[in-house]
C-alpha positions as CSV (number, residue, x, y, z in Angstrom):
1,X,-28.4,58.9,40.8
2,X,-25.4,57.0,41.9
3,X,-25.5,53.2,42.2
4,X,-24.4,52.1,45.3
5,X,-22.0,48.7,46.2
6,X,-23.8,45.5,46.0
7,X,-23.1,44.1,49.4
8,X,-26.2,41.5,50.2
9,X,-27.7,38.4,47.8
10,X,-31.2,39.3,46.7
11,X,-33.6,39.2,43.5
12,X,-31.6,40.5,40.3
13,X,-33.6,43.1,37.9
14,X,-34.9,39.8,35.7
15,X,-36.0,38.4,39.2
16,X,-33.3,35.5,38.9
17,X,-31.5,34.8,42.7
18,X,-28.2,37.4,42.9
19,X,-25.3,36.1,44.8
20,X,-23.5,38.4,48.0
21,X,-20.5,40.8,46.5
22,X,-18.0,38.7,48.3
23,X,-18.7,34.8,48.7
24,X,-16.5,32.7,51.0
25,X,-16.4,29.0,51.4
26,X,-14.4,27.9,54.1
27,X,-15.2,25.6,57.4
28,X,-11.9,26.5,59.1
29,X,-12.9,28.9,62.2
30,X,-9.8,30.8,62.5
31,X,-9.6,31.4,58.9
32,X,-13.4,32.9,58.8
33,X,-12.5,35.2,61.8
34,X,-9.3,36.4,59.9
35,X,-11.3,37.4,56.6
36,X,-14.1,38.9,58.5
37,X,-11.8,41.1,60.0
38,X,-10.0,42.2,56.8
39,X,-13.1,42.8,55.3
40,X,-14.5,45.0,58.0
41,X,-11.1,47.3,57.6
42,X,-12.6,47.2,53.4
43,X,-15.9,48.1,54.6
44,X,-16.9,45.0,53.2
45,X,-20.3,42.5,54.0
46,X,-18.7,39.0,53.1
47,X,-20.7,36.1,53.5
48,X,-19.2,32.9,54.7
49,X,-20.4,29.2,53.9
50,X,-19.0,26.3,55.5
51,X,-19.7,23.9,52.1
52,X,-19.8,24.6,48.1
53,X,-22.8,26.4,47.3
54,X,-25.6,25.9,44.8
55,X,-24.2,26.6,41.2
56,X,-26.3,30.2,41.1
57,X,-24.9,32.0,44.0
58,X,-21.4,30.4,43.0
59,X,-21.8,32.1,39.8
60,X,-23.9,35.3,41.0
61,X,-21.3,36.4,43.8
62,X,-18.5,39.2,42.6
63,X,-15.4,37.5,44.2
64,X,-15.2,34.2,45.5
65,X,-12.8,33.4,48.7
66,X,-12.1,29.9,48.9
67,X,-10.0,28.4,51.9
68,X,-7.6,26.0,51.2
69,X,-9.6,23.2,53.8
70,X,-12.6,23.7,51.1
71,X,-10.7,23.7,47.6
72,X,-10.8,19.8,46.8
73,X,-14.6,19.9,47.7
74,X,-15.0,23.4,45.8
75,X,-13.3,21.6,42.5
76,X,-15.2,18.6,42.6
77,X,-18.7,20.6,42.4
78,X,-18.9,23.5,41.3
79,X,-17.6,24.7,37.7
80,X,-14.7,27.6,36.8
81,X,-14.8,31.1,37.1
82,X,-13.3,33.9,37.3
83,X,-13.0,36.0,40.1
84,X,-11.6,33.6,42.7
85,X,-8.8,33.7,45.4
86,X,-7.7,31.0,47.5
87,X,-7.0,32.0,50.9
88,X,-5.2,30.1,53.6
89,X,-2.6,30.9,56.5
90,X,0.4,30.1,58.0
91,X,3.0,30.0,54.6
92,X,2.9,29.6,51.0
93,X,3.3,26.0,50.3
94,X,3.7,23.4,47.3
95,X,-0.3,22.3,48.4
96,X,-1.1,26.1,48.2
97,X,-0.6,26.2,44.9
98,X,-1.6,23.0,44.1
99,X,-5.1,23.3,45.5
100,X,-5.1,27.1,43.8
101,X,-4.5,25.5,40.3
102,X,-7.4,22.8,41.2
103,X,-10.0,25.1,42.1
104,X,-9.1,27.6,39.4
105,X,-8.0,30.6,41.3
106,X,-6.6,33.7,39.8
107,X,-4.5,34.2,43.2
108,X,-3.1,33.0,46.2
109,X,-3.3,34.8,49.0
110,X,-1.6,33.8,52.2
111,X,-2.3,35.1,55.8
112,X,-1.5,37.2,57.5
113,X,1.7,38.3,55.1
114,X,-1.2,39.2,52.3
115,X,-3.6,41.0,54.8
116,X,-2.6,44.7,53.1
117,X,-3.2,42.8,49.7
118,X,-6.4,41.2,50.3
119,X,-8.0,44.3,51.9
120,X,-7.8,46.1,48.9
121,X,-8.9,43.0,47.0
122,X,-12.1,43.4,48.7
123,X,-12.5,46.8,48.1
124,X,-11.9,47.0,44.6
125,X,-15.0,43.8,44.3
126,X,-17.5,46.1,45.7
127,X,-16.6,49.1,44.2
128,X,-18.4,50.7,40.9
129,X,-16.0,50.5,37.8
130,X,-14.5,54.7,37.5
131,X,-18.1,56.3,36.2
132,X,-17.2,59.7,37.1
133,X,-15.8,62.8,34.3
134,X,-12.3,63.7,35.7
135,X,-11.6,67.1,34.4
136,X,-8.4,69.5,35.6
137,X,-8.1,73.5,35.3
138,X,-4.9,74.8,35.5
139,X,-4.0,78.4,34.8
140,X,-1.8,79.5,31.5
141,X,-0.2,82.5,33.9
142,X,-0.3,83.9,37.0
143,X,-3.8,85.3,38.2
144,X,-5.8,83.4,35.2
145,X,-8.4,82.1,37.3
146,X,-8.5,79.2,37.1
147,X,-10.0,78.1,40.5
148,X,-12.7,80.4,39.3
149,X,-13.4,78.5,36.7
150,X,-12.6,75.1,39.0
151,X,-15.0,76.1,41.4
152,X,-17.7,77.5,39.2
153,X,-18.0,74.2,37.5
154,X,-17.9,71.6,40.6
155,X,-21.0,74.3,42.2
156,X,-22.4,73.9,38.3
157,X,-22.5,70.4,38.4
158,X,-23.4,70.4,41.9
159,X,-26.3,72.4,41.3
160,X,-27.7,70.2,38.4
161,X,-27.9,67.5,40.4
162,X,-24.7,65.8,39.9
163,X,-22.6,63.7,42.7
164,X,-19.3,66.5,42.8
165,X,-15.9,66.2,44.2
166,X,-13.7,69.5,43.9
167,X,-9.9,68.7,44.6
168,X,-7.8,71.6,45.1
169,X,-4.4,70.2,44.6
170,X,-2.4,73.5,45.0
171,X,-1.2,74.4,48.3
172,X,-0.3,78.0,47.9
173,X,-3.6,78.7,46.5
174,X,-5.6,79.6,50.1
175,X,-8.1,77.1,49.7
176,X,-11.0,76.2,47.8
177,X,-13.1,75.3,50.9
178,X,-12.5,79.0,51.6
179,X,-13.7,80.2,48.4
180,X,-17.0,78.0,48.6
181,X,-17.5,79.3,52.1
182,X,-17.1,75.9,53.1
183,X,-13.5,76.9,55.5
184,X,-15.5,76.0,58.9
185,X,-17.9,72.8,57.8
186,X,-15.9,69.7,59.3
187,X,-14.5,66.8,57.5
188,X,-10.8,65.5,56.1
189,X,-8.3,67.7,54.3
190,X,-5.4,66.6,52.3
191,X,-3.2,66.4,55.6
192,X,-5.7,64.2,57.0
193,X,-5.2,61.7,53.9
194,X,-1.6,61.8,53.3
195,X,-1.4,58.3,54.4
196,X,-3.7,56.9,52.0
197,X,-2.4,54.1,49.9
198,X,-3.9,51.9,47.3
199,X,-7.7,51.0,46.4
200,X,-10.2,52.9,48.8
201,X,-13.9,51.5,49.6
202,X,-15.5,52.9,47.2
203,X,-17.5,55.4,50.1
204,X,-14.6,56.6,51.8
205,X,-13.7,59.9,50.3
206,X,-17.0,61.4,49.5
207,X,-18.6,60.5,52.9
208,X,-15.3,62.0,54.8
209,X,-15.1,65.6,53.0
210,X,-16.9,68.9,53.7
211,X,-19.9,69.3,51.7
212,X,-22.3,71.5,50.6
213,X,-25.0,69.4,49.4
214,X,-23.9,67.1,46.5
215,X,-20.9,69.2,46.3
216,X,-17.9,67.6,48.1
217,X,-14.3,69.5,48.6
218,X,-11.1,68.3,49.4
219,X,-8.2,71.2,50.3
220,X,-5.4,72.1,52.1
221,X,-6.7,73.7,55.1
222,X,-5.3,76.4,57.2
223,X,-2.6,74.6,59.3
224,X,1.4,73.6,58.6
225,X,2.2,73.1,55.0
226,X,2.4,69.2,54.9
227,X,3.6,67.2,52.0
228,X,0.9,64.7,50.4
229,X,3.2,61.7,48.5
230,X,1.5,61.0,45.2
231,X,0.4,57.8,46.5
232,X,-2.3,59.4,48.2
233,X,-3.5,61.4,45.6
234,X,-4.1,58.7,43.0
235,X,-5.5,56.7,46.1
236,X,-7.8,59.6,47.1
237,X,-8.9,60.6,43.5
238,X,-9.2,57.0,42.1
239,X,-11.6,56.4,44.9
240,X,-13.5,59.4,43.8
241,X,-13.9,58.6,39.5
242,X,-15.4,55.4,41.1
243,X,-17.9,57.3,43.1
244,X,-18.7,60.7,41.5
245,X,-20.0,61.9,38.8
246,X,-17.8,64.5,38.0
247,X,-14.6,65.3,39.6
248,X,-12.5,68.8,39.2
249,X,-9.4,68.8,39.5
250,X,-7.8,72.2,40.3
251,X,-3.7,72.4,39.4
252,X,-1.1,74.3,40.5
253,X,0.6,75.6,37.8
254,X,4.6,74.3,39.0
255,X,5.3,71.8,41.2
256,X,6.8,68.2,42.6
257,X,6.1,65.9,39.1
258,X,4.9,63.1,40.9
259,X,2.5,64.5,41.7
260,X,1.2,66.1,38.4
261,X,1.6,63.1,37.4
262,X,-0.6,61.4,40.1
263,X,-3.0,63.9,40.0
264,X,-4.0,63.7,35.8
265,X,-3.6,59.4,36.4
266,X,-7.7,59.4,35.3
267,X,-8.1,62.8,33.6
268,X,-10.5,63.1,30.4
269,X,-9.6,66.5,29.8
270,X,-7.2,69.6,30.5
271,X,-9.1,72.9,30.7
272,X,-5.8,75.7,30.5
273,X,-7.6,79.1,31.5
274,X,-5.6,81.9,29.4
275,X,-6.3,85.8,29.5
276,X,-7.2,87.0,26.1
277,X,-3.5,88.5,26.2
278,X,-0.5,88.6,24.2
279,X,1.8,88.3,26.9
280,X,-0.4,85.5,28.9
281,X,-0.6,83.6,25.7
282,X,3.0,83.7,25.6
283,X,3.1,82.2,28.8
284,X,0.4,79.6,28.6
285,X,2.9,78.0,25.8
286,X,5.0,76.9,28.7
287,X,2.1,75.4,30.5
288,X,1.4,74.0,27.4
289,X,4.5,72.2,26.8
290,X,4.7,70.9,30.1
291,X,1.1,69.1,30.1
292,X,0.2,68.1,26.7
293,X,2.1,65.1,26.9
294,X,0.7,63.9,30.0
295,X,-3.4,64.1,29.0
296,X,-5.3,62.8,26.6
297,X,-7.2,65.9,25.9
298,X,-5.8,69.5,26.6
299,X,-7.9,72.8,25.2
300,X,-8.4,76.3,26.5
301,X,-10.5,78.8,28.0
302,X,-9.9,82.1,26.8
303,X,-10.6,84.5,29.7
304,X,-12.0,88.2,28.7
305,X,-11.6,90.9,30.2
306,X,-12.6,94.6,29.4
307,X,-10.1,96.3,27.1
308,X,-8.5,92.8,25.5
309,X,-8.6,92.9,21.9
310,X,-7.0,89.5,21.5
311,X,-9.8,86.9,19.6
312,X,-10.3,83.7,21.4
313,X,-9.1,81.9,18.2
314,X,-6.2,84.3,17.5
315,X,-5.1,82.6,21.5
316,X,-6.0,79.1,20.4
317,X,-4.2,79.5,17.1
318,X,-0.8,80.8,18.6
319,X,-0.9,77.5,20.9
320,X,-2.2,75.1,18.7
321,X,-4.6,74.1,21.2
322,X,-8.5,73.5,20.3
323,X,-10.6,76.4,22.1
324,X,-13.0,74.5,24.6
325,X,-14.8,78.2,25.6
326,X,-14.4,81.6,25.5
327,X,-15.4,83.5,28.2
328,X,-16.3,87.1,29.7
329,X,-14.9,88.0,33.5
330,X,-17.3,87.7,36.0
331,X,-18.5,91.1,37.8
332,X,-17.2,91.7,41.0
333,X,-15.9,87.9,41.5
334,X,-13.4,89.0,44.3
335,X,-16.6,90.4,46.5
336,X,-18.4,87.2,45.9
337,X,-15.0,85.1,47.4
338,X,-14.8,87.8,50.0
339,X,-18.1,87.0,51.0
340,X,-17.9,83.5,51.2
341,X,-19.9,83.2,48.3
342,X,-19.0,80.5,46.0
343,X,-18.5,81.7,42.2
344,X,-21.6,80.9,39.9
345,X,-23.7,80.1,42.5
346,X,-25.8,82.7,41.1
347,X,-28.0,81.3,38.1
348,X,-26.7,84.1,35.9
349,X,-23.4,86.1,34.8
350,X,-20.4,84.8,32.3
351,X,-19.4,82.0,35.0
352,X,-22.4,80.4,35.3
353,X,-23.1,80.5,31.8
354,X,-19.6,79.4,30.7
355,X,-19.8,76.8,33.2
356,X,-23.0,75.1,31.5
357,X,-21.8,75.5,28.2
358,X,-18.8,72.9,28.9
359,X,-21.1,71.1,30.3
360,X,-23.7,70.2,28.1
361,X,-21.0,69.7,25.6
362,X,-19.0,66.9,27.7
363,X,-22.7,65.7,28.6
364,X,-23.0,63.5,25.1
365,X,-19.3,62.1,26.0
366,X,-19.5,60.9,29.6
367,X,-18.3,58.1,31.3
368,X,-21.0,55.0,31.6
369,X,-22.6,55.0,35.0
């Protein structure tokens, strides 16, 4: 199960009173209306009180807003903490920052030039720390398959009950929505998101995608190519580590570098899908190369198919990469995707198999929900 945002004050597990997610503490009208609207563009429940609170929900609530007409009362009453932003309008001032330093706030933020700012502030107080595995496939050569492999262990997952975002990040690759069968079920594609920026409410992505169940899929769709800045890809897929419980990742294997970089910001682990060939070995050292510096864990899947004599290890050995599976093509794969099928759907076969071997193994190693 996935723990949702804490959004309303109500009995904590020990029974003790729990404060809102966002506290404010203001009289000023203007200044209320002005935070309630920023909070409603961060999907955000805020609750407003005129005077200092009782010391609990003070304490309790996961950010505090204090306006600047209540920071003297605020500081007379109530004791430090963290978490706490004075908020005031018109421009910064000498009193701004005096009254900041007397109520103990970690920032200042000043209407309406921090509106963009304190949005993203309230966001990022509701939102779950990242919980979810982040894990990328990428192929060592041409026709490796590793969307295969992508989508095999997102519908896996899916399929064991976990909370799944697939991310097809390569736009030449036709389109993992297709290959789940999912092409015509509605919801945002990476040309719908190019905009995003920053911190995301924590239910934005997953809620807005196609989905098949607990299986969510972001891709390129079937219009103009359009050009995603890297900015929206760490936006998108931070959003998503916060509210998954396993994202894949699936890379193309050349491309801009911010965005390689943007898109492995929150990776665990590298999965680099090589054919049990000496020639696709040879190439898989150049994809290698180029991502081993970037991740904190890189190993390989050797990919079998009938007639190579190449051992797994003799591949892992050549690349000096640890060997993470090794495993046998899946019969008649390219009927399955022509069908709309998605690949290890069915609870048997070298995918499906593969798939639940990697895992179980990460199983022991997983984020903290």
């Amino acid at each position: 199960m996935v723990a949702r945002r804490r959004q309303a004050a109500g009995p904590g597990p020990d029974g003790a009173p729990r404060g809102p997610a966002v506290l404010v503490v203001t009289a000023d009208a203007a200044l209320t209306d002005a935070v309630r609207r920023l909070a409603a563009a961060a999907a955000v429940t805020v609750q407003v009180v005129a005077e200092p609170p009782d010391a609990v929900v003070w304490q309790s609530a996961r950010l505090v807003l204090v306006g600047g007409d209540a920071a003297r009362r605020v500081a007379v009453c109530l004791p430090r903490r963290d978490e706490v932003v004075l908020v005031s309008s018109g421009r910064a001032s000498r009193d701004v920052w005096q009254l900041a330093v007397a109520v103990g706030a970690n920032q200042v933020a000043v209407l309406p030039d921090a509106d963009v700012w304190l949005v993203e502030r309230l966001a990022s107080a509701t939102d779950l720390p990242t919980r979810a595995r982040v894990v990328a496939v990428v192929g060592g050569c041409g026709g490796a398959g590793a969307s295969v492999l992508a989508t095999g262990l997102a519908v896996t997952a899916a399929q064991g009950g976990r909370r799944v975002l697939l991310a097809d990040l390569d736009p030449l690759g036709g389109g993992l929505d297709l290959a789940l069968g999912a092409d015509a079920v509605p919801g945002l594609r990476w040309p719908d998101l190019a905009g995003a920026r920053g911190r995301l409410p924590s239910s934005t992505v997953h809620d807005a995608l196609p989905r098949l169940g607990e299986l969510a899929v972001l891709a390129w769709g079937r219009g103009e190519p359009v050009d995603v800045p890297a900015r929206a890809v760490e936006a998108v897929l931070g959003s998503a580590a916060r509210t998954h419980d396993l994202v894949v990742v699936d890379l193309p294997r050349a491309g801009d570098e911010s965005l390689a970089n943007a898109a492995v910001r929150d990776l665990h682990e590298l999965l680099v899908v090589v054919p049990a060939r000496v020639r696709a070995t040879a190439a898989a050292a150049a994809a290698v190369r180029r991502w081993r510096p970037r991740v904190p864990s890189l190993q390989i899947v050797v990919r079998r198919s009938p007639g190579d004599r190449l051992p797994a290890r003799a591949v892992a050995d050549a690349l000096q990469v640890p060997l993470a599976l090794e495993m046998r093509d899946e019969p008649r794969v390219d009927a399955v995707l022509d069908r709309g099928e998605p690949p290890a759907a069915r609870r048997s076969g070298p995918l499906r198999r593969a798939c639940e071997q990697w895992l179980e193994t990460q199983a022991s190693s997983a984020p903290a929900a």
